[in-house]
N, C-alpha and C positions, 0 to 999 in steps of 0.2 A: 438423189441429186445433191447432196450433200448437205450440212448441216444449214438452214436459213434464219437469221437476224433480222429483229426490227431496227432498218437505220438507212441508210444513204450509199447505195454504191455509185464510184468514182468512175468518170466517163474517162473516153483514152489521155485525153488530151491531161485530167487530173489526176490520174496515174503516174505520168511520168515521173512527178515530185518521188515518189514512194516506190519505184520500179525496183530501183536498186538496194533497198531497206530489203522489200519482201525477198529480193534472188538470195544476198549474202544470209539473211538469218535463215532463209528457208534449207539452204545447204548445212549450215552451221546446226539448226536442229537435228535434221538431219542425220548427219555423224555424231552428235550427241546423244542421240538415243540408241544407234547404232554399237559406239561405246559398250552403253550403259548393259546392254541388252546383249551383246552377240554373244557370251560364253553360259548363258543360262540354258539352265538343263531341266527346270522344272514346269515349266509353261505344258499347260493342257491343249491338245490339239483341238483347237474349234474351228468352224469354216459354218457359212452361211448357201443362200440365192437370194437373187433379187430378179423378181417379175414387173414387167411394165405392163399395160394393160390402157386400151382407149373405152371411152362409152359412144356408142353411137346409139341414134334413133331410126326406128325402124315406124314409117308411118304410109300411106297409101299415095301417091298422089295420082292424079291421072286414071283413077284404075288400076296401078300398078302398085308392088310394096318399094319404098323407097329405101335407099341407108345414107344416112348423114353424120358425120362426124357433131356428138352434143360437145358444145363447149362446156356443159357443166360440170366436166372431170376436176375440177381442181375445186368446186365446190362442194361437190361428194369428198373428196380426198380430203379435204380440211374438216369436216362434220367426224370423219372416220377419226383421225387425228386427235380432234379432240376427245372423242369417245375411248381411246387404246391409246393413250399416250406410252411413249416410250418408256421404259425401265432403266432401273442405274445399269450402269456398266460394271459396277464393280463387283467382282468374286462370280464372275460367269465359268461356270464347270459342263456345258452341256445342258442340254434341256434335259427336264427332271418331270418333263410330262410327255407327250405323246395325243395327238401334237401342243406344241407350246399356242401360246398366243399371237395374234400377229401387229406389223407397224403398217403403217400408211403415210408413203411421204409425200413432198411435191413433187413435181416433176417441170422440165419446159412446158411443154404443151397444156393449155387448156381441159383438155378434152382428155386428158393421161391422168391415171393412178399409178402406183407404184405402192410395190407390196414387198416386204419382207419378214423371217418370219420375227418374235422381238426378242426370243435369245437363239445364240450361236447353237449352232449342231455341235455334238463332241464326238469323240472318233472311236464311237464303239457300235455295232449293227443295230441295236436301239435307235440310234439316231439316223441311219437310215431310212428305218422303215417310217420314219416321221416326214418324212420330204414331204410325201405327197399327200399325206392327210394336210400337214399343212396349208399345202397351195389349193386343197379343195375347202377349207376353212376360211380362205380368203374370197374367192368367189362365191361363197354361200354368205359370207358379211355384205359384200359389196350389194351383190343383187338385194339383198332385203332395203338397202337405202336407192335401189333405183326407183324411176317412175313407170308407169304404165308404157310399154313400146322402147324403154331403154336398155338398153343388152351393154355386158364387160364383155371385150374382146381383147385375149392376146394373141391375135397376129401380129406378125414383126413390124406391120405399118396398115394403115386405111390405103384401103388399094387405089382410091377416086380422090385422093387428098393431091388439090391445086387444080383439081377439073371441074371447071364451072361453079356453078353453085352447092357447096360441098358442104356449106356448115348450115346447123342449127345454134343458134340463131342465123341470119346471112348476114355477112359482112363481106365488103368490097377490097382486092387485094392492091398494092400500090399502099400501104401506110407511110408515115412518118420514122418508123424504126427499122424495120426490113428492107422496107422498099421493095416488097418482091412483086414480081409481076403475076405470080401465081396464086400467093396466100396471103390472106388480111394478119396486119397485127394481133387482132383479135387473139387468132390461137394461142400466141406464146400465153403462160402464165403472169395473172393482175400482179405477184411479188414485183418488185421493181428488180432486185436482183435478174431477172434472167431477159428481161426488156433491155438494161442496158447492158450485157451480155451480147446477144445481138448486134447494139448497135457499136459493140468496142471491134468485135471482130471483123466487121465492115467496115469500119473506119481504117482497121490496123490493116486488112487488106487493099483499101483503095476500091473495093469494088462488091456488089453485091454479091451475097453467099448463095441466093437464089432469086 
C-alpha cells in the first residue's frame, strides 16, 4: 500500500492549496527520470509479487463453527514489521538465496496482511523456482504469530464482509468516515493516512463509495 509516514494527512478541502504543486512537479519528475534513465542498457532485470491476505476467526457459536473477519490484521502486520524490517534498496541483483526473506506491509483493512517477498526476483530460473517457497515462508511466519482459532486467508475477499454481524470485535456500520450503510469504520486501518483517504474520496465524489 505504499510507503507510510508519521505526520498529518491533508483532507480534500486542505489539498486544494497544494493540488497544483503535487500535478506539475509529479509530471516534471516524471520526465526527469525518464530522461535520466531511458537509453540505459545495464539495469538487471528484477520483478517481484505482492500477496494480500485477511485473518479471520474461526469460533462456535450456536452449535455451529462460525468465520469472522479478526480485526487484528494490522496488529499482526505491524508485530511482523517490526520483526523483518525492510532492507536497503540499493545494489539489488536478484535474490542470492532461495527463498529470500520476507516484508510485511500495511494495508487498508484492518483485518489485511500484506506480504511481499524483501528482495526483487532477477531474471534467471533460480529465481523462479523461489516464487513459491517464498509465499509458503510467508504463511508459515504469519500463522506462528496467530491466536488459537485465527486462520490467514487469501481469498480475493471475505465472502460475508457487510453481512450482519461480520467482525470480531463487533462494530456498528454508519461511521463518521465511510458512512457506509454496511461496514463500521473500524475495519479501515488505525494509520490516519488511509481513514482520510476514505473520507477525501467521498468528499471528492459528493457521495458514498459504499
Amino acid at each position: 500500500m505504499g510507503f507510510l509516514v508519521v505526520g498529518k494527512p491533508l483532507n480534500w478541502d486542505e489539498s486544494k492549496e497544494v493540488r497544483k504543486y503535487v500535478h506539475e512537479h509529479g509530471v516534471k519528475q516524471f520526465i526527469n527520470i525518464w530522461l535520466k534513465n531511458k537509453n540505459r542498457e545495464d539495469m538487471v532485470f528484477l520483478w517481484g509479487d505482492e500477496v494480500e491476505g485477511f485473518v479471520a476467526l474461526l469460533s462456535p457459536e450456536g452449535g455451529k463453527k462460525s468465520v469472522k473477519l479478526n480485526l487484528r490484521g494490522s496488529e499482526v502486520g505491524t508485530q511482523l514489521y517490526q520483526i523483518y524490517p525492510p532492507p536497503r534498496a540499493e545494489g539489488k541483483k536478484g535474490c542470492a538465496t532461495c527463498p529470500p526473506s520476507v516484508i510485511f506491509h500495511p494495508e487498508y483493512g484492518r483485518f489485511m496482511i500484506e506480504t511481499t517477498p524483501s528482495d526483487p526476483y532477477g531474471g534467471y530460473t533460480r529465481d523462479i523456482r523461489c516464487v513459491e517457497a517464498n509465499m509458503r515462508l510467508r504463511r508459515v511466519i504469519i500463522r506462528r504469530h496467530l491466536k488459537e482459532g485465527e486462520i490467514y486467508s487469501t481469498l480475493t475477499t471475505y465472502p460475508l464482509l457487510g453481512d450482519g454481524d461480520f467482525t470480531v470485535p463487533s462494530y456498528k456500520p454508519k461511521g463518521p468516515v465511510a458512512i457506509s450503510d454496511y461496514v463500521p469504520d473500524e475495519l479501515i486501518n488505525p494509520h490516519p493516512r488511509f481513514a482520510t483517504l476514505t473520507a477525501n474520496i467521498r468528499t471528492r465524489r459528493g457521495s458514498k463509495v459504499m
